[in-house]
C-alpha positions as CSV (number, residue, x, y, z in Angstrom):
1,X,55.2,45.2,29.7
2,X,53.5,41.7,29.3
3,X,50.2,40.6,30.0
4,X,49.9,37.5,30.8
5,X,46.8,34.9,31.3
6,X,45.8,31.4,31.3
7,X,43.4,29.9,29.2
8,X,41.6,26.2,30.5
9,X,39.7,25.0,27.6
10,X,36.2,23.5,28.3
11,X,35.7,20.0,27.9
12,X,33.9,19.2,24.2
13,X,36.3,21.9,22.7
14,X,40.0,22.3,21.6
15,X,42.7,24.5,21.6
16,X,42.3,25.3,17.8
17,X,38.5,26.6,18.9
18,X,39.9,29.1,20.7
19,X,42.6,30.4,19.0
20,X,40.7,31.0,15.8
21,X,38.8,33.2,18.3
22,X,42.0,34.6,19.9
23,X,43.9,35.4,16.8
24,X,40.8,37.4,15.1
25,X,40.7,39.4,18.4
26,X,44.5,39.8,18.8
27,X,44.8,41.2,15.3
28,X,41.6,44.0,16.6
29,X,43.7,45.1,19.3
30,X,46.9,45.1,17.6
31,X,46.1,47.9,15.7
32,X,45.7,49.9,19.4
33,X,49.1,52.4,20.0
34,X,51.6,50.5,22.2
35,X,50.8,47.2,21.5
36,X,54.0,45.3,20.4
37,X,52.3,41.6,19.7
38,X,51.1,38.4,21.1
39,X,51.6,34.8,21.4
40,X,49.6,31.5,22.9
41,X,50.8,28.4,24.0
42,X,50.1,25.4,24.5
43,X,51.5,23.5,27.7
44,X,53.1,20.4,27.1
45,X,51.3,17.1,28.4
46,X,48.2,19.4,28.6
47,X,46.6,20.3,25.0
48,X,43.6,22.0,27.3
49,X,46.1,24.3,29.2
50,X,47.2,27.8,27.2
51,X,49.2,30.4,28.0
52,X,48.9,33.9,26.2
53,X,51.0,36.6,26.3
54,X,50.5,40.2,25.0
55,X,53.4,42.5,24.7
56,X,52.9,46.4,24.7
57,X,55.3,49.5,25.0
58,X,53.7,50.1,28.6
59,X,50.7,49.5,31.5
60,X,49.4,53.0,29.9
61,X,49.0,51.9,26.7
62,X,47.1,48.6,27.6
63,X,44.9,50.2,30.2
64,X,43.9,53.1,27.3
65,X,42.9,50.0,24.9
66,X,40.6,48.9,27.7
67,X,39.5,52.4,28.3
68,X,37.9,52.2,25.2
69,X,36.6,48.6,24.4
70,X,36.6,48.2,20.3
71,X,33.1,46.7,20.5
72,X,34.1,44.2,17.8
73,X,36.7,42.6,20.0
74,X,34.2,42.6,23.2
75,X,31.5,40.4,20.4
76,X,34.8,37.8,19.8
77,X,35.4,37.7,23.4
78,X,31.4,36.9,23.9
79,X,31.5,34.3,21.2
80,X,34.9,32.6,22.7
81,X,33.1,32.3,26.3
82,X,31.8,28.7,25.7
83,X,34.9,27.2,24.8
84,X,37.7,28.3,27.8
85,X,37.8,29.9,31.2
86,X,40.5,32.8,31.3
87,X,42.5,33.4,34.6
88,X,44.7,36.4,34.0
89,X,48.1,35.2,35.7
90,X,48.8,39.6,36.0
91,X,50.8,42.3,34.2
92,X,54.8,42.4,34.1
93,X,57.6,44.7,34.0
94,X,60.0,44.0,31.0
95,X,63.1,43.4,32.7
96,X,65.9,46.0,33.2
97,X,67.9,43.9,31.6
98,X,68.4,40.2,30.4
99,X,71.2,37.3,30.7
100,X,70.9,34.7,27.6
101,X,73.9,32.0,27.6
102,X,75.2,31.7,24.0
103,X,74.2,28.6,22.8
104,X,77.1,26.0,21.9
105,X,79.4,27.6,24.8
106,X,80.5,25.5,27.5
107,X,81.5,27.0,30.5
108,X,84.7,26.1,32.2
């Protein structure tokens, strides 16, 4: 499953001020069974606007992380507050299956 949420940075900071914080904590809760990675983004024509993304095996796993908070990730989170405003966009299925066009082939 994904977990996905949008991160608005606050005016007088940047991206980079919050990923520094974002990484340190992602590489905390990596260690948690189930997780499976994460990435951020930045949206194009908005350097304020990130997306993140955390993978894991399943809901279960995730919801067991937050069923026991590593307090150092909970202090990162705290020291992040200042710079962003997080809006979780909601958890996701991995799909059942996936269509990717090869690329180079034309269809006919």
């Amino acid at each position: 499953m994904k977990y996905i949420f949008e991160v608005r940075i606050r005016e007088g900071y940047t991206a980079e001020d919050y990923a520094d914080a974002w990484v340190r904590a992602s590489e905390l809760i990596q260690r948690a069974p189930g997780a499976r990675g994460t990435e951020l983004h930045r949206k194009i024509d908005d350097p304020n606007t990130l997306i993140a993304i955390a993978h894991w095996d399943s809901k279960a796993s995730r919801d067991s992380m937050e069923a026991q908070p590593n307090p150092d990730v909970a202090e990162i989170i705290r020291s992040a507050a200042p710079f962003c405003e997080i809006r979780p966009l909601g958890e996701f299925e991995n799909p059942e299956w996936v269509v990717n066009p090869t690329p180079g082939v034309a269809s006919t």
